[in-house]
C-alpha positions as CSV (number, residue, x, y, z in Angstrom):
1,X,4.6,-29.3,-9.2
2,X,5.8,-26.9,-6.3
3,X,2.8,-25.6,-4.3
4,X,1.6,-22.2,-5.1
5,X,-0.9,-19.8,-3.6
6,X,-2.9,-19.7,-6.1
7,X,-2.9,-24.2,-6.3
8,X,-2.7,-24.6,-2.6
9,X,-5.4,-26.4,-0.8
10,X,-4.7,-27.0,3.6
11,X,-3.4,-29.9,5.0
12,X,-5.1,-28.9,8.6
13,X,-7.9,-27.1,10.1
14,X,-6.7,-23.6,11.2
15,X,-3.6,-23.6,9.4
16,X,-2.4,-21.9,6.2
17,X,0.8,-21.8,4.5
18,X,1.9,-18.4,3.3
19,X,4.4,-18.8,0.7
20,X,7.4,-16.5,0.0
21,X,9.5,-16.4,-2.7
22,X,12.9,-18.0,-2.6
23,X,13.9,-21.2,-0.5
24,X,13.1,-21.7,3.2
25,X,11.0,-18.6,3.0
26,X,7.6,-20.2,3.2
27,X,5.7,-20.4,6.6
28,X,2.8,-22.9,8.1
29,X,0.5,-19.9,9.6
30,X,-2.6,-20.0,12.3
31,X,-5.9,-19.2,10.6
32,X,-7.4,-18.9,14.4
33,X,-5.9,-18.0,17.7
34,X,-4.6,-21.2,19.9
35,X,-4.2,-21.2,23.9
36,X,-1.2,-22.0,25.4
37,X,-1.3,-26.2,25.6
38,X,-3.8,-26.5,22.8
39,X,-3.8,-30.0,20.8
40,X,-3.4,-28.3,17.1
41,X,-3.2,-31.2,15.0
42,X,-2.5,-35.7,15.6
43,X,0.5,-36.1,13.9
44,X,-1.3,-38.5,10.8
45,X,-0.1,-40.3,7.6
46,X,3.4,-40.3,8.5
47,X,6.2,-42.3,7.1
48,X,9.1,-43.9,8.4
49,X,12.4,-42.5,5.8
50,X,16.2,-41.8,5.5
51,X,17.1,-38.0,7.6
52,X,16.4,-35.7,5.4
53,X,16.3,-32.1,5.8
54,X,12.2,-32.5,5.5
55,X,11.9,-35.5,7.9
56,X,11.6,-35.5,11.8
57,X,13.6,-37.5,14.3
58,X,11.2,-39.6,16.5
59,X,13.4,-41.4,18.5
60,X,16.8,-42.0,19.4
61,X,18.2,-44.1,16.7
62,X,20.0,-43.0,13.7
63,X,17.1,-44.6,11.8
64,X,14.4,-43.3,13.5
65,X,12.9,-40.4,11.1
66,X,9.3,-39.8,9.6
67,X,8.2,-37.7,6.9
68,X,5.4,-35.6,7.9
69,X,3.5,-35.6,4.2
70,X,2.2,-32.7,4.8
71,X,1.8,-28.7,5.5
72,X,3.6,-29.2,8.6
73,X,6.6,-29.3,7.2
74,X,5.9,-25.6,6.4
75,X,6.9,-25.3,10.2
76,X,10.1,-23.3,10.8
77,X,12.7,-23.5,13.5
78,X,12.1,-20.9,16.5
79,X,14.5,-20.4,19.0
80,X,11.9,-19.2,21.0
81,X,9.4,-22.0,19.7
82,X,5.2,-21.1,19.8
83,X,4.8,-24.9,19.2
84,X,5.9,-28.6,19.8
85,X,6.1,-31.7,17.9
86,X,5.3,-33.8,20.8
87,X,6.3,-37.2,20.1
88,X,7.2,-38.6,23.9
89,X,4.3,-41.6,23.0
90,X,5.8,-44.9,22.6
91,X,2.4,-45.0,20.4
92,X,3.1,-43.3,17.2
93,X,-1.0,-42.9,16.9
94,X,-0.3,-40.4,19.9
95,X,1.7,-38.3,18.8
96,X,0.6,-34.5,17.7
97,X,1.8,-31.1,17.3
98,X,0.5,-29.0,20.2
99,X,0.7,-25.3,21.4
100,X,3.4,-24.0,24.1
101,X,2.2,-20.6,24.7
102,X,-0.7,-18.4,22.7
103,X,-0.7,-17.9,19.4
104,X,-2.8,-15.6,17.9
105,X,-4.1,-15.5,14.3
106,X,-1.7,-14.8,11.1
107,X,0.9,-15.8,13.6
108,X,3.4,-18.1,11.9
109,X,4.2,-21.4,13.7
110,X,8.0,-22.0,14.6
111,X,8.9,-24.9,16.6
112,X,13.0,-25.7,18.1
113,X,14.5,-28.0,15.7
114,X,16.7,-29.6,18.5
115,X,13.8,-30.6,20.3
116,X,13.4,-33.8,18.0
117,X,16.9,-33.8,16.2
118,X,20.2,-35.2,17.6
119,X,22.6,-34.2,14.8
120,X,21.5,-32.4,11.8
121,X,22.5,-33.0,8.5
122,X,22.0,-29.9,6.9
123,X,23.1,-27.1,9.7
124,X,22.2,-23.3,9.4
125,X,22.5,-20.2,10.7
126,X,19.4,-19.0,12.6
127,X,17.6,-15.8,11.7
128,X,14.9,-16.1,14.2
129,X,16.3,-12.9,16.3
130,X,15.3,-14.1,19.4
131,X,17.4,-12.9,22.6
132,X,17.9,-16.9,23.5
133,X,18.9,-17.7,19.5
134,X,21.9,-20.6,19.6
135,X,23.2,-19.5,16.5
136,X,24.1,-22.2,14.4
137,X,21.1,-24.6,14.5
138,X,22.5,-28.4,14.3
139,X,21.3,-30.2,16.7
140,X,20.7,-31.4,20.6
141,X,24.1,-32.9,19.8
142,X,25.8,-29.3,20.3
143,X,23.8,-27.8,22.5
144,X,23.9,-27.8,26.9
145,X,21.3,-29.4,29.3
146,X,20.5,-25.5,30.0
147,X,19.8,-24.5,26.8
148,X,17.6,-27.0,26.0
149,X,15.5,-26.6,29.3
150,X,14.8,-23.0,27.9
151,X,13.1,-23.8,25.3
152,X,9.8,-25.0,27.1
153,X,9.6,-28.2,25.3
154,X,12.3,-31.3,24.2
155,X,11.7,-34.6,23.5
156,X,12.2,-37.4,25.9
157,X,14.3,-39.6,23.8
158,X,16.3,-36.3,23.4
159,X,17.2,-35.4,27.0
160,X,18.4,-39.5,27.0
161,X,20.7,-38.8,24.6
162,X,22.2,-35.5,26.2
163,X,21.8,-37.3,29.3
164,X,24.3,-40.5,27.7
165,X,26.6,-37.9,26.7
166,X,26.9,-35.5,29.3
167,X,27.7,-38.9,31.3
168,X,30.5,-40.6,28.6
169,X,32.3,-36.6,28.9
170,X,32.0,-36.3,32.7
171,X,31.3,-39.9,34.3
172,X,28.6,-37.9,36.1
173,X,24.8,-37.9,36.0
174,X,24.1,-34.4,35.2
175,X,21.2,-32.4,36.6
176,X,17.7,-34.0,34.6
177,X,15.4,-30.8,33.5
């Protein structure tokens, strides 16, 4: 049965989602304001699957996804992201979604896809109307050293792969962020 309102019960402490009618329209909201660098939630009962367009990549192999089995997948893209799925821990048991600038209450939580994905399956067209929006949303794969150091926050095993393939198109080490 598809979540409702009304048949909803949280997933995490100070977060809500507000469903929307239609698809992609739903949104994982704060219930309370968060400071900039606040630990929101550990990143818990994951589970290693195929890509899908509900899983996160959490590392750099093709194979290397996890379902998050929970509200946070209620977290939209942001080209100007409020929040980061931090997962730089070799430890899976350390990783955790935290805060990259404030976010006040009944704000909704939007973090940059290409921070953890490579090469998206399912590409869109962004409608987060931020000044620094890329546009078509598909992955680090598309996407310059410089755009990604804007966004406050990528993943480590991210920048690698840039890194390996700024160096196979230019035989040069590019500039590290």
């Amino acid at each position: 049965m598809k979540p409702t309102q009304e048949n909803y019960v949280p997933t995490h402490q100070g977060l809500v989602v507000k469903f929307a009618p239609g698809d992609f329209r739903s949104a994982l909201v704060a219930t309370r304001a968060y400071q900039p660098g606040e630990l929101v939630a550990k990143l818990e009962g994951l589970t290693k699957g195929p890509k899908r367009y509900t899983s996160v990549q959490c590392g750099p192999g093709p194979e290397d996804h996890v379902e998050l089995n929970s509200d946070l997948v209620y977290i939209n893209h942001s080209c100007d992201p409020n929040i980061a799925f931090d997962l730089s821990s070799p430890d899976p048991r350390n990783w955790h979604l935290r805060t990259l600038r404030g976010i006040k209450s009944g704000e909704p939580l939007g973090f940059f896809y290409p921070s953890t994905e490579w090469d998206m399956d399912q590409p869109f067209k962004c409608e987060c109307g931020s000044k620094s929006c890329v546009g078509t949303v598909k992955g680090a794969k598309h996407l310059s050293l410089r755009q990604l150091a804007s966004r406050l926050w990528v993943n480590p095993y991210i920048l690698e792969l840039v890194s390996e393939r700024d160096i196979e198109k230019t035989g040069k080490i590019q500039a590290r962020l």
